[in-house]
Each structure stands twice: as C-alpha cells, then as structure tokens.
BAFI-3210 file (N, C-alpha, C; in Angstrom, 3 decimals, decimal comma, padded with zeros to 6 digits):
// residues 60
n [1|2|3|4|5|6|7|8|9|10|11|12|13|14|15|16|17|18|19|20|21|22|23|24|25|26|27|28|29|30|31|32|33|34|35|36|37|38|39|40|41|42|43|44|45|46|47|48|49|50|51|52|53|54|55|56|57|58|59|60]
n.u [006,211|003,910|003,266|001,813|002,650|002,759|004,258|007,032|010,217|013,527|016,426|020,074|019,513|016,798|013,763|010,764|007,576|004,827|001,744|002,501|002,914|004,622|007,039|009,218|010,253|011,685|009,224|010,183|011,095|009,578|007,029|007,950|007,759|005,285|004,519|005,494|004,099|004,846|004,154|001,127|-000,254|-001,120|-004,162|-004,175|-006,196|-009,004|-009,135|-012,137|-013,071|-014,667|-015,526|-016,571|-018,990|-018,742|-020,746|-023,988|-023,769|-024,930|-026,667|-028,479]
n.v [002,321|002,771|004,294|006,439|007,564|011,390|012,703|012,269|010,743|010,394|008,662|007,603|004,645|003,637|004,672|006,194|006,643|008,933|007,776|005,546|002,912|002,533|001,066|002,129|004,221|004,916|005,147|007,959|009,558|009,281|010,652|012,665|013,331|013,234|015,476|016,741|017,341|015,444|013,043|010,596|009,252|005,524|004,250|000,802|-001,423|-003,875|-007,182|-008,975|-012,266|-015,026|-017,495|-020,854|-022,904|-025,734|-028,327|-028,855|-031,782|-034,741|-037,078|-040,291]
n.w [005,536|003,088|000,127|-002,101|-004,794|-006,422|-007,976|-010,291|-009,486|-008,651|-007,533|-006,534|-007,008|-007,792|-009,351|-009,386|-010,949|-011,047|-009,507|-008,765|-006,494|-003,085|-000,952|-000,330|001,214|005,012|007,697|008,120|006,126|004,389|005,471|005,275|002,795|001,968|003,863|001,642|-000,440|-002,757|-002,441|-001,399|001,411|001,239|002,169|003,924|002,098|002,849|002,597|002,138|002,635|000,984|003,446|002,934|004,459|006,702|006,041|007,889|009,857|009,637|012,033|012,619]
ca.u [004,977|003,102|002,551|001,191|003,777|002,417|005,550|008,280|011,437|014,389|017,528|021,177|019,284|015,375|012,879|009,378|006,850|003,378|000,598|003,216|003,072|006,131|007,224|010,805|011,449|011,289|008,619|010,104|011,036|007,670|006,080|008,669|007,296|003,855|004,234|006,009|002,926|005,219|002,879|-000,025|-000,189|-001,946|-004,439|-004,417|-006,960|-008,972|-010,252|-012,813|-012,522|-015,990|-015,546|-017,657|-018,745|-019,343|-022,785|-024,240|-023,225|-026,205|-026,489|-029,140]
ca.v [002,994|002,538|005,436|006,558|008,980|012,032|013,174|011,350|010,868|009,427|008,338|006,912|003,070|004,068|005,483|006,036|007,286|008,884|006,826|003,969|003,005|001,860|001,042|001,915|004,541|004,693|006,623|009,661|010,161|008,946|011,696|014,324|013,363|013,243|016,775|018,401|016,720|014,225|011,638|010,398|007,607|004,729|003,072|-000,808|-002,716|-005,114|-007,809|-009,514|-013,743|-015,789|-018,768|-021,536|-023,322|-027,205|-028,418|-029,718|-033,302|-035,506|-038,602|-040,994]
ca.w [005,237|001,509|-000,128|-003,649|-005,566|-006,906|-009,258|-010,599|-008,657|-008,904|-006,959|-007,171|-007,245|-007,825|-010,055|-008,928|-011,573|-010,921|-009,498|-008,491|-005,130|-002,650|000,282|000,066|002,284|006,076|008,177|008,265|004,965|003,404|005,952|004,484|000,854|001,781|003,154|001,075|-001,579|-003,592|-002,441|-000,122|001,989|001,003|002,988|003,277|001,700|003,555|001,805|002,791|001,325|001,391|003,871|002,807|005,908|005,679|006,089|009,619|010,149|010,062|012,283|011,995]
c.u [004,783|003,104|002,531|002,129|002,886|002,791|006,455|009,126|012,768|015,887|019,016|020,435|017,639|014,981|011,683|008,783|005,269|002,360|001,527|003,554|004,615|006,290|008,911|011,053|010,680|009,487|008,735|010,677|009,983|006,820|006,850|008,117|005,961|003,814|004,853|005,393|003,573|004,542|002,141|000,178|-001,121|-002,667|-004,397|-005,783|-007,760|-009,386|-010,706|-013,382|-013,917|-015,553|-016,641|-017,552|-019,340|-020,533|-022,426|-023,939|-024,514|-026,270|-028,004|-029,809]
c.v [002,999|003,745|005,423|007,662|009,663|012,774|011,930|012,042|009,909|009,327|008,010|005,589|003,129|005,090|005,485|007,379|007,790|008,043|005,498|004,235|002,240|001,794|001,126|002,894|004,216|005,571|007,874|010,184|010,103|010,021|013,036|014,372|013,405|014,955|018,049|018,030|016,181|013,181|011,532|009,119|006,886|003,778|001,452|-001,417|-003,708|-006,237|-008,635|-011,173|-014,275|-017,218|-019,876|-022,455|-024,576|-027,270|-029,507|-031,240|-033,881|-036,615|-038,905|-041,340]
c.w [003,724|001,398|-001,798|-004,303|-006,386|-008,409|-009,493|-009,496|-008,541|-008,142|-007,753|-007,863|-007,130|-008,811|-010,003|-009,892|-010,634|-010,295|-009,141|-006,999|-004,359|-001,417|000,789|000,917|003,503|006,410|008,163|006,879|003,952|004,272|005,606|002,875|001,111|002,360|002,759|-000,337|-002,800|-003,454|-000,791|000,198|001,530|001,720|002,486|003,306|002,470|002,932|002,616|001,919|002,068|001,971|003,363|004,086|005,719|006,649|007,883|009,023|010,333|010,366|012,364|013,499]
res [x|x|x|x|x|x|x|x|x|x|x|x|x|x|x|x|x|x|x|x|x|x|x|x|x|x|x|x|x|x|x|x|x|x|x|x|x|x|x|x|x|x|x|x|x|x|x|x|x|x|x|x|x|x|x|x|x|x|x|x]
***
C-alpha cells in the first residue's frame, strides 16, 4: 500500500521525511500509520496517454 508520510520517521534501515511517499510497509502497518495520522494513503494516478490512430487505408 503507497502512502504519503505526514512526520518524519525513522527505523533500524529507513528514513522517511514529510511529504515523501512509500511503499515499504505492509497493509497493516501502513493502516496503523495512517490511523494513528503519520500518513495518508495515496491514491493512484491514472494517466490517461493520447493514442494516435493511423489514418483509413485508401484503395483505389
């Protein structure tokens, strides 16, 4: 699960600032930090990419 860190935090092998997002822990510890308001989940993104589509075929 992604989420957005609210505070700093830091581990044995990790340091997550402010505003830096992550995907290191599991589910259930990213829903123990989100609420105990160390951070919010982050939705994903969709993007949306312009196909160009080739031109009609013209026979004769």
């Amino acid at each position: 699960m992604k989420i957005k860190m609210l505070v700093s935090l830091a581990g044995t092998d990790f340091c997550l600032s402010p505003q830096e997002e992550t995907e290191r822990f599991d589910a259930t510890e990213a829903g123990r930090l989100i609420e105990a308001g160390f951070a919010v989940p982050v939705a994903e993104k969709k993007v949306e990419r312009a196909v160009k589509q080739p031109a009609p075929e013209k026979r004769g």
